[in-house]
C-alpha positions in Angstrom: 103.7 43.3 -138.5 107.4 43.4 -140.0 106.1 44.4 -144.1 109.1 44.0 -146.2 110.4 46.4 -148.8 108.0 46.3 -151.9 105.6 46.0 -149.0 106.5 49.2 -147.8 106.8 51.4 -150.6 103.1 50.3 -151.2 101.9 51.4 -147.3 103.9 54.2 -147.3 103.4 55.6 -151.0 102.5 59.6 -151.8 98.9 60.1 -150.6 98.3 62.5 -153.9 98.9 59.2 -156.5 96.9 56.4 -158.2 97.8 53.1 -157.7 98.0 49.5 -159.3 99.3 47.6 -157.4 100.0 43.8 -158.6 99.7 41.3 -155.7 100.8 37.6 -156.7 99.4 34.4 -155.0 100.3 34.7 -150.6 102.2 37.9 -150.9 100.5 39.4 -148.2 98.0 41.6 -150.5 94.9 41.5 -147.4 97.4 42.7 -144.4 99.3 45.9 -146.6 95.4 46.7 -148.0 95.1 47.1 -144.2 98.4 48.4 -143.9 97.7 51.1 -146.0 94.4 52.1 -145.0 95.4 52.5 -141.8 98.5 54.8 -143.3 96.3 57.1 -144.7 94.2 58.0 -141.8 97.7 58.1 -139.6 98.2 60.7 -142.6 94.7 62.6 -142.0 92.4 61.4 -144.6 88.8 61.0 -142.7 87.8 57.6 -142.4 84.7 57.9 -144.3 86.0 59.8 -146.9 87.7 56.3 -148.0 85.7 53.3 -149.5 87.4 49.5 -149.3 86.1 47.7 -152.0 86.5 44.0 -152.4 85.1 40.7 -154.4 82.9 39.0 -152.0 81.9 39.4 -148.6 84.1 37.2 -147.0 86.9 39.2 -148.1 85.1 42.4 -146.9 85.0 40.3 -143.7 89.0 39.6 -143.6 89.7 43.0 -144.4 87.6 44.4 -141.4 89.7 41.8 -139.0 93.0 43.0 -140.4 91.9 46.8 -139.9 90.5 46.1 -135.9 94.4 45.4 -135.1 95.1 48.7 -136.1 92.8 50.1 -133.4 91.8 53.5 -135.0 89.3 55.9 -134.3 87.0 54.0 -136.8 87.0 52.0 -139.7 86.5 53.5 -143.4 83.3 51.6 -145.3 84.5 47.9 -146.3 81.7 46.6 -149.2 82.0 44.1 -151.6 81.1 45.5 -155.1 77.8 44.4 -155.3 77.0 45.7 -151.7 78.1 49.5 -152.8 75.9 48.7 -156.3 73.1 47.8 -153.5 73.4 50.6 -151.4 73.6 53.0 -155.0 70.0 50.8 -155.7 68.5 52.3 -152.9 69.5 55.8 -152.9 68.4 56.0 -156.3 64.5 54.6 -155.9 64.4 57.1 -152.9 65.3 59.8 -156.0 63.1 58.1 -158.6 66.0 57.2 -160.9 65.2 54.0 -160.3 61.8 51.9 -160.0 61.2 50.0 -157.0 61.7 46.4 -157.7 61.7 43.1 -155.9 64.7 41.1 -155.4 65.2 37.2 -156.3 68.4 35.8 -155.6 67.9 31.6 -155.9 69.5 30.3 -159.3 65.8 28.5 -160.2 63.9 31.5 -159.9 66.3 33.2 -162.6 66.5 30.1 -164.4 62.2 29.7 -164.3 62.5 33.9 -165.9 64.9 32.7 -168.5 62.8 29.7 -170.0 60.2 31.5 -169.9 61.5 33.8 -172.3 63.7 30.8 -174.3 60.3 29.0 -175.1 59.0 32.4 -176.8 62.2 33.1 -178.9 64.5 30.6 -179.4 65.0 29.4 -182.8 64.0 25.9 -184.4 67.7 24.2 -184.6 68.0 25.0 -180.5 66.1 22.8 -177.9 64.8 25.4 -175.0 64.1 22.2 -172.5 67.7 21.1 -172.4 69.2 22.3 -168.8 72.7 23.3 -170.9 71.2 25.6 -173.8 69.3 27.2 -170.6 72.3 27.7 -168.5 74.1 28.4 -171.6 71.2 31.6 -172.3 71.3 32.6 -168.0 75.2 32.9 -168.4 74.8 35.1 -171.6 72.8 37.4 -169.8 75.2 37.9 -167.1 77.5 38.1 -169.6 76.1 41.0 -171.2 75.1 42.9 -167.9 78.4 42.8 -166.7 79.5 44.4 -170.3 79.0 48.1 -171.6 77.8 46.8 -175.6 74.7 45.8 -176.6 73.3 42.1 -176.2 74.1 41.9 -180.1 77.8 43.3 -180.0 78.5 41.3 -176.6 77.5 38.3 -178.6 79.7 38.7 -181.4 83.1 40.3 -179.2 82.4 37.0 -177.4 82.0 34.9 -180.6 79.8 33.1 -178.6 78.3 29.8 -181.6 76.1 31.4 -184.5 73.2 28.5 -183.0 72.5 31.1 -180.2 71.9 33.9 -182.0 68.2 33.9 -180.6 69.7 35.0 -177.4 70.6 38.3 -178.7 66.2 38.8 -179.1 66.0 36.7 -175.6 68.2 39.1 -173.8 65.7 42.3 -175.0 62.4 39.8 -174.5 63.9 39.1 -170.8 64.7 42.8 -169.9 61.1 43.9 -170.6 59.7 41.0 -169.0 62.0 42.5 -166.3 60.6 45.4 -166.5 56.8 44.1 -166.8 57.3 42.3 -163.7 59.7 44.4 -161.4 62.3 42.3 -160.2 66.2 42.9 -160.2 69.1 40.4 -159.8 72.2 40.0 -158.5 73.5 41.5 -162.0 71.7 44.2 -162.2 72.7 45.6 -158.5 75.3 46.4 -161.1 73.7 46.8 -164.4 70.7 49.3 -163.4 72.8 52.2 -161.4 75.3 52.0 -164.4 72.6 52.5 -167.1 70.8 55.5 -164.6 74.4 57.1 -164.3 75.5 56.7 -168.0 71.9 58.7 -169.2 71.3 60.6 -166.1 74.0 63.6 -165.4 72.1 64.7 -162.0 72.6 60.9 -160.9 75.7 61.4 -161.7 76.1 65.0 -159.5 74.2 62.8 -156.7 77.6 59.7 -156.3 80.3 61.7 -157.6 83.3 63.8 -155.8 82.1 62.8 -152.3 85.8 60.6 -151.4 89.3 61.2 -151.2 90.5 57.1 -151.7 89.1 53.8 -153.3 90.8 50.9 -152.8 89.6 48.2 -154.9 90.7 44.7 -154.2 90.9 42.0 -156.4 91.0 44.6 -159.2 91.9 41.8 -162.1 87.8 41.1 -161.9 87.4 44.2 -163.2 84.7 44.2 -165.8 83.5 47.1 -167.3 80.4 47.8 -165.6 82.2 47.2 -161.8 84.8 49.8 -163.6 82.5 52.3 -164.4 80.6 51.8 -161.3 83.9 53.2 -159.5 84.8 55.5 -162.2 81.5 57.4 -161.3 82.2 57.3 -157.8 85.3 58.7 -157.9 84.3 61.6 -160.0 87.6 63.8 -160.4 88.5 64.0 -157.0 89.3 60.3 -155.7 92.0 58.6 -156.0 92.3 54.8 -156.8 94.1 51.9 -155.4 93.8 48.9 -157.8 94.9 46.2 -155.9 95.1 42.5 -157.9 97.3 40.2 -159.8 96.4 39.8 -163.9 97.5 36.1 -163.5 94.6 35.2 -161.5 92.0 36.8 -163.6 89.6 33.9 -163.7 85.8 34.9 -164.1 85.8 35.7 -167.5 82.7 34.0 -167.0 81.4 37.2 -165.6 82.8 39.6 -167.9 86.2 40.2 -166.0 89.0 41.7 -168.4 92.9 41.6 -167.5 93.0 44.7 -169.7 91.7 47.0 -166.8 94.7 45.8 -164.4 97.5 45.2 -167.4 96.6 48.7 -169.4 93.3 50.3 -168.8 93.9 51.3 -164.8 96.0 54.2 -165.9 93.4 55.4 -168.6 92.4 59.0 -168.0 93.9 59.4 -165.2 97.3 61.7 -163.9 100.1 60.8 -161.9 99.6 57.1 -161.5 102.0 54.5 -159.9 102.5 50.9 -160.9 104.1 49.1 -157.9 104.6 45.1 -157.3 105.0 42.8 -154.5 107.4 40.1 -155.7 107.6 38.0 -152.8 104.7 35.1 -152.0 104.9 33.3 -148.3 102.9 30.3 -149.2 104.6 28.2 -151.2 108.1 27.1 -151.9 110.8 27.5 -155.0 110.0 24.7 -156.9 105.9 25.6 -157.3 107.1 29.2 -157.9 109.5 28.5 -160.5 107.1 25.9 -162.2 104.5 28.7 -161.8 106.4 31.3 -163.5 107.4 29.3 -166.5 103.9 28.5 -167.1 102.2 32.0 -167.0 105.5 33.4 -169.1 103.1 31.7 -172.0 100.2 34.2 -172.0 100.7 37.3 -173.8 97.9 39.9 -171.7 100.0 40.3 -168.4 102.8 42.3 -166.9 105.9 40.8 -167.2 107.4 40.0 -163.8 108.6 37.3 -162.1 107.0 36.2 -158.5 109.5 34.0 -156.0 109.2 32.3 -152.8 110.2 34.6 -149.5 112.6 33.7 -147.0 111.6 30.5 -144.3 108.6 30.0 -147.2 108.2 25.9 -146.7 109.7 24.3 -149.4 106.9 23.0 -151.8 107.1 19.4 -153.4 105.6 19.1 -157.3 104.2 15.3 -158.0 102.7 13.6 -160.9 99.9 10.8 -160.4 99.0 8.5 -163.9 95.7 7.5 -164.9 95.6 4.3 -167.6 95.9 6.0 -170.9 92.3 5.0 -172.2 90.4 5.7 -169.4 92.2 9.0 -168.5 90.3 10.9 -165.8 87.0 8.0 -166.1 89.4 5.2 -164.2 87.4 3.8 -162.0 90.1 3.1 -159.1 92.1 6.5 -158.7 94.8 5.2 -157.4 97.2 8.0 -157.9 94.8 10.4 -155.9 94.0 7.6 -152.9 97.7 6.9 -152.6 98.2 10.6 -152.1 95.5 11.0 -149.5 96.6 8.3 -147.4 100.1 9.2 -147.3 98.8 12.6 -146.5 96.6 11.3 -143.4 99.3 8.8 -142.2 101.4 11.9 -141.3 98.8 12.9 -138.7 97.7 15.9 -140.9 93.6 16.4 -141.3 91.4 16.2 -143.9 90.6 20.0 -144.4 94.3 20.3 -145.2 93.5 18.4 -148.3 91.9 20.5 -151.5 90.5 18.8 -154.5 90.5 21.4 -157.1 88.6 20.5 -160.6 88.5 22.3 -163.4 84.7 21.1 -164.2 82.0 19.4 -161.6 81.4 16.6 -164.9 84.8 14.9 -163.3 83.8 14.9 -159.6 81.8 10.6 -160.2 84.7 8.9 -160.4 86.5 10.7 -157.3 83.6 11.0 -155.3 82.9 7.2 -156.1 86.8 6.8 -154.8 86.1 8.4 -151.6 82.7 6.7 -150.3 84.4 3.4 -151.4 87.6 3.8 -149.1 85.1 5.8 -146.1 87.1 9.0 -147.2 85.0 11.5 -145.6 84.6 14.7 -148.3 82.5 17.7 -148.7 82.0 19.0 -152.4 81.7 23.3 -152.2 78.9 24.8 -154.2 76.2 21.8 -153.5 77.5 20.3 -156.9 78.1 16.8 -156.0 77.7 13.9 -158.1 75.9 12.3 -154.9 72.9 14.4 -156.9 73.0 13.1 -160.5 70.1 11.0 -162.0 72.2 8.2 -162.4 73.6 8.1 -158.7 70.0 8.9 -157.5 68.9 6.0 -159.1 71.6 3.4 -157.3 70.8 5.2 -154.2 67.2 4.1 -155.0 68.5 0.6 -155.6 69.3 0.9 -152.5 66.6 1.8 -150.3 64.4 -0.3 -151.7 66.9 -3.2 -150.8 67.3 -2.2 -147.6 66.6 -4.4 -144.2 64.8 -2.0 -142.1 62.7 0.2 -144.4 60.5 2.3 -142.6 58.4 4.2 -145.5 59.3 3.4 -149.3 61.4 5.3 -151.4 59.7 8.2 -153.4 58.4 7.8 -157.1 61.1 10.3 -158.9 64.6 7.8 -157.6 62.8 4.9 -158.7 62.3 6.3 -161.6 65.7 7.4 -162.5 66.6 3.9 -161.5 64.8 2.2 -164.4 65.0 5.1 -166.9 69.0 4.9 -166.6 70.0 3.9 -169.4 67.1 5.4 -170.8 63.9 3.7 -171.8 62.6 4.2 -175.3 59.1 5.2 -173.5 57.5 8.4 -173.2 58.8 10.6 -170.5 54.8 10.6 -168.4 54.8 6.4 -168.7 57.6 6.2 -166.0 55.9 6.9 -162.8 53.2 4.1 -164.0 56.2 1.9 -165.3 57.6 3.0 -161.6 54.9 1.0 -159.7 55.3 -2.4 -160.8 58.7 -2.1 -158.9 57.7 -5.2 -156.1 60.6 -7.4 -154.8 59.8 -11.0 -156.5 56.9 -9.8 -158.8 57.4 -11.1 -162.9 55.6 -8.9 -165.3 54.7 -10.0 -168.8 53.7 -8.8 -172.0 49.6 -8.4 -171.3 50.6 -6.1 -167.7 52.8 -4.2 -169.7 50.3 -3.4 -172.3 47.5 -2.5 -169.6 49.6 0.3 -168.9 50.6 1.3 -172.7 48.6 -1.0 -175.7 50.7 1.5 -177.9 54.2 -0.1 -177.4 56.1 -1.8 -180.1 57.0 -5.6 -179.4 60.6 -4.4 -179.3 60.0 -1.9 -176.6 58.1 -3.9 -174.6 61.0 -6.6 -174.6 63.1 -3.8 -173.2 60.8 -2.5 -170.6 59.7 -6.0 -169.1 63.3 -7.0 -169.0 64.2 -4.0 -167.2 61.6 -4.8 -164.4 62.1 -8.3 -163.9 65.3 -7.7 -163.5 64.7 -5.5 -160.7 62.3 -6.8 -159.0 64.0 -10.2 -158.8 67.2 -8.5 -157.6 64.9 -7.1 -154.7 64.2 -10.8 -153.6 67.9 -11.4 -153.0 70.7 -10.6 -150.7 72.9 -7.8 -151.6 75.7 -9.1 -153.5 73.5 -11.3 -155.6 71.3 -8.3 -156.5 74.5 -5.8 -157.8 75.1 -8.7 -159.8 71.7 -9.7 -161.1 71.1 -6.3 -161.5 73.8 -3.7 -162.3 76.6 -6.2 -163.1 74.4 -8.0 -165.9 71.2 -5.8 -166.9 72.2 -2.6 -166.4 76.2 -3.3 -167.9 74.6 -5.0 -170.6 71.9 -2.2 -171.5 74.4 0.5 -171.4 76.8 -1.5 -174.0 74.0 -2.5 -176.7 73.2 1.0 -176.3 76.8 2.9 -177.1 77.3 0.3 -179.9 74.0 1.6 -181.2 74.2 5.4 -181.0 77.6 5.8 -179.1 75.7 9.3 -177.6 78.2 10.7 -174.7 75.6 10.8 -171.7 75.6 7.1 -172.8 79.2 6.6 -172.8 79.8 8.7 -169.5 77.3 7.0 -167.4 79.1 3.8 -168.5 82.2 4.6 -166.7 80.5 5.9 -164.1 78.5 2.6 -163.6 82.1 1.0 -163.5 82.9 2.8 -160.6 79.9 2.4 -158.8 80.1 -1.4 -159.4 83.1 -1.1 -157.1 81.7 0.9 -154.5 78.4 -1.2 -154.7 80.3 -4.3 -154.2 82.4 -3.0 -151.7 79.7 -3.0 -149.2 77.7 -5.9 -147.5 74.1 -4.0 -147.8 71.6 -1.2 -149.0 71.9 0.2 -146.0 75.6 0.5 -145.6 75.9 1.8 -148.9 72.7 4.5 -147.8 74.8 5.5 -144.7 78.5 5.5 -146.4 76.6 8.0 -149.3 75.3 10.3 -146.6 76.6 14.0 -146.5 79.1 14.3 -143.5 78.1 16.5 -140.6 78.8 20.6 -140.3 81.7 19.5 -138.0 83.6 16.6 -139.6 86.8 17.0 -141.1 86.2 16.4 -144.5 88.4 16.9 -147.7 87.2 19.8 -149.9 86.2 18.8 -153.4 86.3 22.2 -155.8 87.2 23.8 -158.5 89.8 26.0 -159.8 87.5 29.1 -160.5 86.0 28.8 -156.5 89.9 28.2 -154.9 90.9 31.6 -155.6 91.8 33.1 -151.6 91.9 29.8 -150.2 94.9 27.6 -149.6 95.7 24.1 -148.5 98.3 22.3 -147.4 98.5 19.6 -150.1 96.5 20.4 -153.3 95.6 17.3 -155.9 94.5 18.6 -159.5 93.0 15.7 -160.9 92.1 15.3 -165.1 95.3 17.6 -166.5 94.6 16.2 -169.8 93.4 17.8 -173.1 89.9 18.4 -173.3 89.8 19.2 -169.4 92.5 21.3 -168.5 92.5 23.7 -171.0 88.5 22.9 -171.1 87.7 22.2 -174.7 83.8 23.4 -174.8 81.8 22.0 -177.9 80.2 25.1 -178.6 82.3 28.4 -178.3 86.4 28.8 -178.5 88.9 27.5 -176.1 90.5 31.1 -175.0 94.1 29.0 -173.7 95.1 32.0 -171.7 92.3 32.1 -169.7 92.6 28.3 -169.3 96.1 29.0 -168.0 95.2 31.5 -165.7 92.8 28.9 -164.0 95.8 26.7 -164.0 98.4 29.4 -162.6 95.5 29.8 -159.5 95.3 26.1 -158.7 99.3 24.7 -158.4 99.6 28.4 -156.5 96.9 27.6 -153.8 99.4 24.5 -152.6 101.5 25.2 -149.3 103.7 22.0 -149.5 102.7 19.6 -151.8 101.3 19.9 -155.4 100.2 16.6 -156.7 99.1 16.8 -160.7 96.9 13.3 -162.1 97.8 12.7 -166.0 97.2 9.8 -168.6 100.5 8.0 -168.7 101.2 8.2 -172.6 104.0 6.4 -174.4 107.0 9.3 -174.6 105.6 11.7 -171.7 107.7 11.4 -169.1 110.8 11.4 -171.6 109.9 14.3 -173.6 108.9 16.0 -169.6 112.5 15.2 -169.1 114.0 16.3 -171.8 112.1 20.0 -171.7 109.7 19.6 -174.7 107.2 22.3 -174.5 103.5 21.4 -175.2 103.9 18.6 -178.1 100.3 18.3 -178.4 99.8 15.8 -181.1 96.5 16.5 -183.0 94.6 19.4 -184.4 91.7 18.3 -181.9 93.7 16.9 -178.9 92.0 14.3 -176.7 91.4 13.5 -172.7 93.9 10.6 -173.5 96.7 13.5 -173.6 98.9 15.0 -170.9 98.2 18.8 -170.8 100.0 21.2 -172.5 100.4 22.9 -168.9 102.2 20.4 -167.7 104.9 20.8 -170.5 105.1 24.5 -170.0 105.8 24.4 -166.1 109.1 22.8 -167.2 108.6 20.9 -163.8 111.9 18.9 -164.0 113.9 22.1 -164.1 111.5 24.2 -161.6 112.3 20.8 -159.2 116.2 20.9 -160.0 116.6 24.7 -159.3 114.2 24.8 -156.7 116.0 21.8 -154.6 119.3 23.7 -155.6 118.3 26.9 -153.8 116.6 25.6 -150.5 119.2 23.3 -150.1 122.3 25.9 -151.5 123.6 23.4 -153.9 124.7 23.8 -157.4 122.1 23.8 -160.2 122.5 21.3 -162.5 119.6 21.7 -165.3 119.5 18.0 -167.5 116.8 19.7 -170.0 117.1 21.4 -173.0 115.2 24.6 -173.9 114.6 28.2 -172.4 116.0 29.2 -169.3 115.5 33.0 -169.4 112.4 32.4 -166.3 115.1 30.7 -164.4 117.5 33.5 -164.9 115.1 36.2 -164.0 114.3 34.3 -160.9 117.6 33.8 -159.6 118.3 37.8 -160.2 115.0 38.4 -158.7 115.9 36.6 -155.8 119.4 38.1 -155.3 118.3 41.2 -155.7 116.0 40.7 -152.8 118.4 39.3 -150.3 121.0 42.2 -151.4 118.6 44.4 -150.7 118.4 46.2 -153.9 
């Protein structure tokens, strides 16, 4: 490969040095890890007296590919962190530092631990049955294993809501029942071999001193556990290759900490180099420039400046506008349809289209989009909205309307198709409520009340209405049933009930019935709409529906960001602070992942695209903004002078800047650049 010269100086540097070594987005950070690897045993250094360290497997996996181009002798060890914390699991049993335990790795089976320990110690104000306080108290867990504090100085560094303080006493409750019950985690491949080696010096003895190199990638995920995991390993004689970008730090979520790539890399350690690759090779100037000026707003990074290489393709930015009181909930998506198709009409394929969200709880209304138009789509991370309640329930609606039906539908749709909106019954009266779901069958007062005597007059109004209603859609054709049933009883239900309590489960599933309405009456039959809903095959080109914290190492050729409003992007969460750096990190990764064209969905407010133009900088309005409001992100990118410059330079015309405002990211971009091409 031709490397260029930042490129080189990092392959090429002084064995006898520590490294950091900042990598922005497509500068080439997997092939000069290679690179460089394959310098140092060119320079002597045994191959398995160097470890390769990276995130996730796959990465392990592109790293091995990059190094069998090299041909040498043999290839160092290539693990992804929790691999080396497994291997470090097993040498220790064999020593008896650590118990034997068994291993679960499904989500429910860690979920079915945690509640049993939420039901014994959460406190009265906090509902242990609710999915979100559970996933809330699994991710506070992994919080703290990934941390070096205590579950009670964890939860107060991460001023995590006062309301969960129980979790502090659940974390201790869970790690005996741990204990009790001898099973580890993916976490604690981590967590137990750091807790051995911080009270154990002969465990220490046993890992440390053994290599001359560790090359970490992705070294911005850095938490402290991972870091003193390698720290360990490394002893006094190693020396380490952090290899990262600060900018991208995105799983806070699992403890990662810019500070170990901005400050804390050269901690305790001599002679240490801080090198940077300045050049990226996937996208353009214009999404460089507009990335720049965004990140320039968060205080914890290096200060640098990342632009486009040579022959880079040039990179188009475009904005997409939802109707200002819907935002994101618009039922149509126009703006990301239109986008699609013009996408497709140049011959391209669907894979070459990413859907990056910043939370699954806006996927509905696009997914809705997509099955209505025959856009085939696969959602990453099995988190589809094809498996909500609510969407189980239509899907329900239709199988039981279907023409050919070969065995009935199960109990559990058809009862999240008559408890949506929700019934004022007890949760074990649906399945009985469940079977009086005939096509054509009218229910009154006396059948209702042979299944429940107990029910208020008013509730059995409700319930018998419900029924009818559905069971008389059954008994006619398609159209005629979406009307009878979902256009008049379910539309009607879901109203009286928002005026009533105006909860926002109510409110959501509103707007998403809106959308289905469409869908459902675009389509001539229960069992098109059955087939149309159907996951695509393993080998279909499909669009990828993600989000921004699972697009980090991927790429596409055009990217669509849907929901940049407040609220979404930065994420507003009702129970714990918005950190707005972190939220524009996640930002930073997803208009970086874009090889051509960026396309950016907002809510068209009165003013915005006059105070874009004129270079405003984040004029949110309110002291609690609202999804109705462009994000401040898209203010900050400055996008009509990253579009001005960035056209200026591929095309090597004059810049002409029509804004007002800061242009010092500009400045330091076009010396960047010059001093690039003039070789300095």
């Amino acid at each position: 490969m031709q490397f260029n010269r930042h490129q080189l100086d990092f392959i090429q540097y002084p064995l006898d040095t520590h490294i950091c070594l900042i990598a922005p987005p497509g500068s080439g950070k997997t092939q000069v890890t290679s690179a460089r690897i394959a310098y140092l045993i060119k320079q002597g250094v045994a191959p398995q007296k160097i470890l390769a360290s990276t995130f996730n497997v796959k990465a392990a996996d592109e790293l091995t590919e990059r190094l069998n181009d090299y041909r040498l002798p043999a290839l160092p060890p290539i693990r992804n962190y929790h691999k080396v914390g497994s291997r470090m699991n097993r040498a220790f049993k064999k020593k008896g530092f650590i118990k034997h335990h068994q291993f679960i790795q499904h989500e429910w089976q860690i979920r079915e631990k945690a509640k049993q320990v939420l039901l014994q110690t959460a406190s009265n104000d906090i509902n242990p049955h609710d999915s979100g306080t559970l996933e809330d108290f699994v991710s506070f867990i992994s919080v703290v294993k990934s941390q070096l504090l205590s579950a009670e100085d964890t939860f107060t560094e991460k001023q995590i809501n006062a309301r969960y303080r129980c979790f502090i006493n659940g974390f201790e409750e869970y790690e005996k029942l741990r204990e009790q019950q001898g099973f580890q985690t993916f976490d604690d491949l981590l967590y137990d071999p750091v807790r051995v080696l911080l009270t154990t010096p002969s465990a220490v003895s046993f890992v440390e001193n053994h290599l001359d190199h560790i090359l970490i990638d992705e070294f911005q995920d850095m938490n402290p556990i991972t870091f003193a995991l390698f720290s360990f390993i490394a002893g006094s004689r190693a020396y380490i290759t952090g290899i990262g970008d600060d900018d991208q730090t995105i799983n806070v979520y699992r403890g990662s900490d810019p500070h170990f790539i901005v400050s804390g890399f050269s901690e305790g350690l001599q002679n240490v180099a801080l090198l940077q690759l300045a050049e990226t090779y996937r996208f353009g100037h214009v999404t460089a420039i507009a990335a720049n000026q965004l990140i320039q707003h968060n205080k914890v990074r290096h200060n640098k400046i990342c632009v486009s290489g040579a022959n880079t393709p040039h990179t188009h930015i475009s904005l997409g506008y939802y109707d200002e009181q819907l935002s994101y909930r618009c039922p149509h998506q126009r703006s990301l349809l239109q986008t699609i198709n013009k996408h497709l009409a140049t011959g391209r394929r669907k894979s070459d289209i990413g859907i990056l969200l910043r939370t699954y709880h806006i996927s509905p209304w696009i997914e809705f989009a997509l099955i209505r138009e025959r856009i085939a789509y696969r959602v990453e991370d099995g988190r589809s909205a094809l498996s909500l309640p609510f969407v189980q329930g239509i899907k329900a609606f239709a199988a039981l309307h279907v023409e050919t039906q070969s065995e009935p539908p199960q109990v559990s749709p058809i009862i999240f198709l008559l408890n949506h909106p929700v019934l004022p019954v007890k949760r074990a009266l649906l399945p009985q409520l469940a079977s009086l779901v005939e096509a054509s069958r009218t229910f009154d007062d006396e059948d209702i009340e042979r299944i429940e005597p107990t029910l208020s007059p008013y509730v059995k109004t409700i319930v018998k209405k419900r029924i009818n209603s559905l069971n008389k859609a059954l008994s006619q054709p398609w159209s005629e049933a979406v009307s009878t049933y979902y256009e008049s009883e379910i539309h009607a239900a879901y109203t009286e009930q928002i005026a009533t309590r105006k909860q926002g489960n109510d409110i959501r599933n509103h707007s998403i019935l809106i959308a289905a309405l469409l869908l459902l009456n675009s389509t001539r039959s229960g069992d098109e709409l059955l087939r149309i809903m159907t996951a695509p095959s393993e080998d279909e080109d499909t669009i990828t529906i993600t989000t921004l914290n699972s697009s980090k190492g991927c790429a596409w050729f055009t990217v669509i960001i849907p929901a940049c409003v407040e609220t979404i992007l930065p994420y507003q969460h009702p129970d714990s602070p918005t950190d707005i750096e972190d939220e524009r990190r996640l930002m930073y990764v997803g208009i970086t992942r874009a090889r051509q064209h960026l396309h950016l969905i907002t809510t068209e407010k009165k003013g915005f695209q006059s105070a874009l133009k004129a270079g405003h900088e984040s004029p949110v309005s309110t002291v609690s903004p609202t999804m109705k409001e462009p994000s401040r992100f898209l203010y900050e990118m400055r996008l009509p002078d990253a579009e001005a410059v960035g056209n200026a330079i591929t095309l090597d015309n004059d810049i002409t800047l029509t804004t007002t405002g800061d242009i010092s990211i500009i400045e330091r971009y076009l010396t960047t650049l010059e001093d690039i091409y003039n070789g300095a």
